[in-house]
C-alpha positions in Angstrom: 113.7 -39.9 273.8 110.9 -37.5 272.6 109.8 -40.2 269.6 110.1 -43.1 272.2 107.1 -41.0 274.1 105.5 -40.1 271.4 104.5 -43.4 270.2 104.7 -45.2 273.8 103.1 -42.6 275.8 99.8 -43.2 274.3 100.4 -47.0 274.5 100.4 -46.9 277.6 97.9 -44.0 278.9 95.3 -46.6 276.9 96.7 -49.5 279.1 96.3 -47.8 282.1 92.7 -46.7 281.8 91.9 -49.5 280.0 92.5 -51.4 283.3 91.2 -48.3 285.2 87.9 -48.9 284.1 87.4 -52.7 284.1 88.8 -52.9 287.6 87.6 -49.8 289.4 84.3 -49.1 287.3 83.1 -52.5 286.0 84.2 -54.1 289.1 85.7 -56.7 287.1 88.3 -59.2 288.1 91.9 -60.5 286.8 90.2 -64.1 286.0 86.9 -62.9 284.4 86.5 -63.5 281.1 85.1 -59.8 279.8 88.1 -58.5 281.8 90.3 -61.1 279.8 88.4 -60.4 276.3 89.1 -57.0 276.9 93.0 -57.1 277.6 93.1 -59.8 273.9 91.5 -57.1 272.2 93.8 -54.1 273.0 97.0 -56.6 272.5 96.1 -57.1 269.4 95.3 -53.8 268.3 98.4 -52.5 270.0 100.7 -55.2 269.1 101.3 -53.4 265.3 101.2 -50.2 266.6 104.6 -51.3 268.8 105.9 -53.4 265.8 105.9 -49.5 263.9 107.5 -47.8 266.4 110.1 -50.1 267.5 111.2 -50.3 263.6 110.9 -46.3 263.4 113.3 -46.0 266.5 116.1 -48.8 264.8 119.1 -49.3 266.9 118.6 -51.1 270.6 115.0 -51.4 270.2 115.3 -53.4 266.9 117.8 -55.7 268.6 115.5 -56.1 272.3 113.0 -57.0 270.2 114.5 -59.6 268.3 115.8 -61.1 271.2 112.4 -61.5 272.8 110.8 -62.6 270.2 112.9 -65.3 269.9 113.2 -66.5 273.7 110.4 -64.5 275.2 107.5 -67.0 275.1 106.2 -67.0 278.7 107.2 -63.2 279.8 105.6 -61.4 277.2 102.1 -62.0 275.9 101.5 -64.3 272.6 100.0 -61.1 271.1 103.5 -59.5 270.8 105.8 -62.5 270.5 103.4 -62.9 266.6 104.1 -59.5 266.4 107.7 -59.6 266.9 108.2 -62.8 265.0 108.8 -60.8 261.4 112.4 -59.1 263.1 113.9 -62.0 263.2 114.8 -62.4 259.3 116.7 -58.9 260.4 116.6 -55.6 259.3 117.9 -53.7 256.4 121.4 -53.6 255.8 124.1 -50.8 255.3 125.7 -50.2 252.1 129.1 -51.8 251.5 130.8 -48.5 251.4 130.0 -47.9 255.0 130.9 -51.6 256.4 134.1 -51.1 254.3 135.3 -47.7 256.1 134.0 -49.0 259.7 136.4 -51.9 259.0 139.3 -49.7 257.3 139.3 -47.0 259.8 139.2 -50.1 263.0 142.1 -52.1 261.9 144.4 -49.3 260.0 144.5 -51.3 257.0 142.8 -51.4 253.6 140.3 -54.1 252.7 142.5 -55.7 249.6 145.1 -56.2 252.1 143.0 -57.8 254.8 140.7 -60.4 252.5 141.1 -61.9 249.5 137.2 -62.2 249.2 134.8 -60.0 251.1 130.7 -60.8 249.9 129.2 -57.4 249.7 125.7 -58.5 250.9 125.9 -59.6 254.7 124.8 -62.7 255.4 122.4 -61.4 258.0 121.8 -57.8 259.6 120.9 -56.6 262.7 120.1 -53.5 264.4 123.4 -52.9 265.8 125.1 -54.2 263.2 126.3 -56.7 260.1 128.3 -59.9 258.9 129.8 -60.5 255.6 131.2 -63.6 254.8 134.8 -63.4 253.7 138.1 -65.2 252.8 141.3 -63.8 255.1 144.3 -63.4 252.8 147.2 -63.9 255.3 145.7 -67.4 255.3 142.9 -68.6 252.9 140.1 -69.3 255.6 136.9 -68.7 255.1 135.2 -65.7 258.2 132.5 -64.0 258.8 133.1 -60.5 259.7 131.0 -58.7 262.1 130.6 -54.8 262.1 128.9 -52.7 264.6 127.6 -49.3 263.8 128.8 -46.6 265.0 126.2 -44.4 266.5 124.7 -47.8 268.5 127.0 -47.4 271.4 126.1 -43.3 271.5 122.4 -44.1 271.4 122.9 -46.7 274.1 121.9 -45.3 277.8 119.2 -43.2 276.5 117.5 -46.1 274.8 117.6 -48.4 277.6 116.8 -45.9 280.0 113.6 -45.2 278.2 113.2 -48.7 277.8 113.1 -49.4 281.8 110.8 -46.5 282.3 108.1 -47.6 279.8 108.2 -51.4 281.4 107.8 -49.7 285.0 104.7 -48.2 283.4 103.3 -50.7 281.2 104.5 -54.5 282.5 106.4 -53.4 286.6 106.1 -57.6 286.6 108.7 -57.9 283.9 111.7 -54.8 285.2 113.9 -57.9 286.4 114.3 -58.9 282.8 114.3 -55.0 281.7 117.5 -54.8 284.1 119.0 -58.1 282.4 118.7 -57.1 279.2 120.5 -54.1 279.9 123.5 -55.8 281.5 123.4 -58.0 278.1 123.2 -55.6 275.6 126.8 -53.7 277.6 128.5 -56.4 277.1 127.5 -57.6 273.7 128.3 -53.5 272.2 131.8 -54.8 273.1 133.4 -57.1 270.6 136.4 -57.4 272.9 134.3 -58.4 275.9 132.3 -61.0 273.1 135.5 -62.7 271.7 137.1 -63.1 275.1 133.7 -64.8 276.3 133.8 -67.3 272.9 137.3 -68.2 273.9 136.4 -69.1 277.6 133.0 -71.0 276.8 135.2 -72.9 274.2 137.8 -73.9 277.3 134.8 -75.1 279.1 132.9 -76.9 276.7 136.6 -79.0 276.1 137.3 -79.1 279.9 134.0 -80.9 280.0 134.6 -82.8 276.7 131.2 -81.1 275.1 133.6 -79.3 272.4 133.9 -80.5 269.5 131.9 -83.6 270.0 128.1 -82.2 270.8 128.6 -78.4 271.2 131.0 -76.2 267.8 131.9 -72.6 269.0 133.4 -70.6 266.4 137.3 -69.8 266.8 138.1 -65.9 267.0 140.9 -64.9 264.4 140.9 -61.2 265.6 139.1 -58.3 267.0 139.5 -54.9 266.1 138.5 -52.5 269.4 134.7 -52.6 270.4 133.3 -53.0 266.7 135.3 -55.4 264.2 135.4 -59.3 265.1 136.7 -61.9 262.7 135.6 -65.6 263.5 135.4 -68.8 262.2 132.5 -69.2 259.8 130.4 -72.2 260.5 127.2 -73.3 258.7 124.0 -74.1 260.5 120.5 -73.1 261.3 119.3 -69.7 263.3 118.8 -69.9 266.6 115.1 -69.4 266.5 114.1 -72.3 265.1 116.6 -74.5 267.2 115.0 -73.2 270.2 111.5 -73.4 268.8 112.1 -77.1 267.8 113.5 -78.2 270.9 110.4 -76.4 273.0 108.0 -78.2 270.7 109.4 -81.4 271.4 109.8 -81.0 274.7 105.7 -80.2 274.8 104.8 -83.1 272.4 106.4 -85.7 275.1 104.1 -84.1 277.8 100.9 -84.6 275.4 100.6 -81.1 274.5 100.7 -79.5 271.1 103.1 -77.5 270.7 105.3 -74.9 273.4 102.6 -72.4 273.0 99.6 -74.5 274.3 102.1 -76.0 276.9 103.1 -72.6 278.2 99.8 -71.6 278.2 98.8 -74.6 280.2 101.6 -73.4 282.7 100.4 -70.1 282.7 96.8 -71.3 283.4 97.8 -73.2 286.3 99.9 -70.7 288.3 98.5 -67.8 287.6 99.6 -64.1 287.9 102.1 -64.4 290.0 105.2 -65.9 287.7 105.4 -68.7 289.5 105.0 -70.9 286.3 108.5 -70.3 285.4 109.7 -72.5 287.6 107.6 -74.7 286.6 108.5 -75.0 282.9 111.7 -76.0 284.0 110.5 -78.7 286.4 108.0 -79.8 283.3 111.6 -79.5 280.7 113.3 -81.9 283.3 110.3 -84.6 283.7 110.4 -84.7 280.1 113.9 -85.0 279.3 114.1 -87.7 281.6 111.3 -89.2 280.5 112.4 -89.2 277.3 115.6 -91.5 278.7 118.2 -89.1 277.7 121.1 -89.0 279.8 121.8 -85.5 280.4 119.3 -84.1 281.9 118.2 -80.2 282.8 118.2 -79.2 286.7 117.6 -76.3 288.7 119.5 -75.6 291.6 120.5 -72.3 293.2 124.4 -71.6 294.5 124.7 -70.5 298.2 124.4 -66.8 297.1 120.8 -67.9 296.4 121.1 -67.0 292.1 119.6 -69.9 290.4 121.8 -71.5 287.9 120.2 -73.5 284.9 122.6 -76.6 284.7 123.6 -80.3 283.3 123.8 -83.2 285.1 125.0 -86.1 283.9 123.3 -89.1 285.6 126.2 -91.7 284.5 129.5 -89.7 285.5 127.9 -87.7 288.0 129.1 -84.7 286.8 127.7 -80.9 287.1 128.4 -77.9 284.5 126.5 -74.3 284.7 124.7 -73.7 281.5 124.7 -71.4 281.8 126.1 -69.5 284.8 124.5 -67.0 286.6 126.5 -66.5 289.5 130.1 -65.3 289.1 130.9 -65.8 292.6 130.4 -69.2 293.3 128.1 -72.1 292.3 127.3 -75.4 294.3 124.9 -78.1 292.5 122.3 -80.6 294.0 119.9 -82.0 291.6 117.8 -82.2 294.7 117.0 -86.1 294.3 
């Protein structure tokens, strides 16, 4: 907590008066340009200062800012999401002595008897964890094996904590997705809680005939308390640049660029008060149906009033969550 201030607090006492002074003493507006110029400027001055100290802290810091700089074009500034962009190759990973007791002392058993190959270089590592790619000896397929560190669960509530406080202080327009990523990162510490959700999207993907054909979950072999999981191994690209190459092409068939001119467009449009989220959907749906594709994106909201991103099929008439935000209950309308 006291080197998440140390490098934050300043970070953000510089913020504040830095928005002090244009709005109270230069009598400058939101929408002016020397009051926008201003803002760019201290981004990207501050942008590799945060980049530092979110690699100095490691842990749930590494891993937040992974995630959003991978899906958080739109809620935080283009400034940061550059920044950012580097974690996604991952992070430095543990020696193989380490993984190797993790794993030992998890599932009670040595590592000669549980794989009769284990790579000793992971195939990619995180901040709250590592996988290794291996061959299971009882019989012959090929995994990847996932390991979480120990002292990531320990570190947990204070990191988070700290997290929430500094976005009340620095962005109080983004503590809905501070709150969110909280309730993600609890359930993703717990391997259990992960391998039970693979085996129910993979029911619903087959109820709905998605899986195999269009969508390939990975099977779960085992799972070993809150920090070993064994799954299938499957080949294919990161999820980065699946979602960057979907958002470009989603942009190009409304005459734009690329996703970053088109969400700047949308930001330019609706202004300050996150409105424009909604309208990136309704932009991701004109295009998708402009583009002729039968599936097509929606958003409707269940009776409880949570909106649930979905699929609708225009030919079978069909609706599926994708993905569900309500747990309660969920009725769909495309609204046509």
């Amino acid at each position: 907590t006291v080197q998440f201030w140390k490098g934050m607090g300043p970070l953000v006492v510089k913020y504040k008066l830095l928005k002090f002074k244009a709005t109270k003493w230069d009598q400058l507006g939101e929408d002016d340009q020397e009051y926008k110029r201003r803002i760019t400027a201290y981004r990207e001055k501050s942008a590799p200062q945060l980049v530092d100290l979110i690699l100095s802290l490691g842990g749930i810091y590494t891993k937040i800012a992974q995630v959003m700089s991978t899906i958080g074009q739109g809620l935080l500034p283009d400034e940061y999401i550059e920044a950012l962009r580097p974690l996604q190759d991952g992070v430095p990973a543990r020696n193989f002595d380490e993984i190797s007791t993790i794993i030992e002392r998890s599932t009670k058993q040595k590592m000669d008897e549980l794989f009769v190959e284990f790579d000793e270089k992971p195939i990619g590592a995180a901040s709250i964890g590592q996988a290794h790619k291996a061959r299971l000896r009882s019989n012959g397929e090929t995994v990847v094996v996932k390991v979480q560190y120990p002292e990531v669960a320990e570190l947990f509530e204070a990191d988070l904590s700290n997290l929430e406080m500094a976005t009340r202080l620095f962005a109080p327009e983004n503590m809905e997705v501070a709150k969110a990523l909280r309730k993600r990162h609890e359930n993703e510490l717990d391997f259990e809680i992960e391998a039970e959700n693979l085996r129910q999207c993979t029911e619903d993907m087959q109820e709905y005939g998605l899986e195999p054909t269009l969508v390939r979950i990975p099977r779960v072999y085992n799972v070993y308390g809150r920090k070993v999981l064994i799954m299938e191994y499957l080949k294919g690209v990161s999820l980065g640049d699946a979602i960057e190459e979907e958002q470009n092409r989603v942009a190009k068939a409304l005459g734009k660029k690329d996703a970053r001119e088109l969400t700047r467009a949308i930001q330019k449009n609706e202004g300050a008060h996150g409105e424009w989220r909604r309208r990136w959907v309704g932009w991701y749906e004109n295009a998708r149906w402009k583009a002729g594709e039968d599936a097509q994106h929606i958003w409707p909201r269940c009776k409880y009033g949570a909106s649930v991103l979905c699929r609708c099929s225009r030919s079978s008439g069909r609706h599926w969550p994708f993905p569900r935000h309500c747990s309660r209950e969920t009725s769909f309308s495309n609204g046509r």
